[in-house]
C-alpha positions in Angstrom: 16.2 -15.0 -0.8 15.2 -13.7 2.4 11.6 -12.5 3.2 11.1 -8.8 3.6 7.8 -7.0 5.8 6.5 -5.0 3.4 4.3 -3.1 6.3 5.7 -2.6 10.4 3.7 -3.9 13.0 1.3 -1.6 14.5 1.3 -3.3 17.7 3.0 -1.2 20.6 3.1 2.0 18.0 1.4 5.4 18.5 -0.3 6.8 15.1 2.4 9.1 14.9 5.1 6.7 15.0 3.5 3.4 12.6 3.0 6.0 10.5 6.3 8.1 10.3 8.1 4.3 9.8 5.9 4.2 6.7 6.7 6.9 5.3 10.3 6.3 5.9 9.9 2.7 4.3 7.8 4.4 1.4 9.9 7.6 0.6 10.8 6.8 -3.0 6.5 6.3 -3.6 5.9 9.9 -2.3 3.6 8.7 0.2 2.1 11.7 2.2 3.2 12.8 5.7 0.6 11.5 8.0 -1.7 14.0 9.4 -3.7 14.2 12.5 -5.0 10.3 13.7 -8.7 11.8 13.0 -7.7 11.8 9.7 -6.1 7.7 9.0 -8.4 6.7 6.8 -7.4 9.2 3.9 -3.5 8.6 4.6 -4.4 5.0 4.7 -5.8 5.3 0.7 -3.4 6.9 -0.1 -0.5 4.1 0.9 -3.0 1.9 -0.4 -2.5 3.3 -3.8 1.1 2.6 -3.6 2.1 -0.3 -6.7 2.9 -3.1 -3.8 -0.4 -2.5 -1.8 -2.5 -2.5 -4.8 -1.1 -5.7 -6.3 -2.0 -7.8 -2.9 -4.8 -7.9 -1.0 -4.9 -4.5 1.2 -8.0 -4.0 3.3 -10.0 -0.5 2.5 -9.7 1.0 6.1 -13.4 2.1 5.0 -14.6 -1.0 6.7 -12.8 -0.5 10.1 -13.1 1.9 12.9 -9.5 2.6 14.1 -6.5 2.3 12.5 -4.8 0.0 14.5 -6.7 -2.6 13.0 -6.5 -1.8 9.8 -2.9 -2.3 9.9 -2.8 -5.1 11.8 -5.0 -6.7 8.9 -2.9 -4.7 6.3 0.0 -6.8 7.8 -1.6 -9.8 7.7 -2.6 -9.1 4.4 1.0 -8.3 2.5 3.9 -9.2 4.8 5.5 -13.1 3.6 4.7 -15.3 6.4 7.7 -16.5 7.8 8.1 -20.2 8.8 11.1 -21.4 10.5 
C-alpha cells in the first residue's frame, strides 16, 4: 500500500495557495474557503475538526504565530513518514 500526505507542504506556498490545495484535497469534508491570512487560525480549527485531523496528533494553531508553521508542524504531525 502506498503512503499518502494527508496535508501539502506549506513550504514555497502563499496562504492563498496551501490553503486552496486544502480545500481541494478536503472537498468531500466541507472544509471552508479560506479567508483573508489575518484570519488562519479559525480556518485552521476548522480543518482541524475534520475526522483524519482529529484522530492524529494536529497542533492547535492557538500556540503559534503564523501559519506557516503551523502547517509545517501539522505536516510533521499526520503525513506517513516515508523511508526509502
Amino acid at each position: 500500500m502506498t503512503n499518502v500526505a494527508l496535508v501539502y507542504d506549506p513550504r514555497y506556498h502563499t496562504w492563498d495557495s496551501w490553503a486552496c490545495l486544502m480545500c481541494e484535497l478536503y472537498s468531500t469534508q466541507s472544509l471552508a474557503i479560506p479567508g483573508p491570512e489575518a484570519e488562519w487560525k479559525d480556518w485552521a480549527n476548522g480543518l482541524k475538526a475534520i475526522d483524519v485531523f482529529t484522530n492524529e496528533a494536529a497542533p492547535d494553531a492557538t500556540g503559534f504565530d503564523n501559519w506557516q508553521d503551523w502547517a509545517s508542524q501539522l505536516v510533521n504531525a499526520v503525513n506517513p513518514n516515508i523511508e526509502n
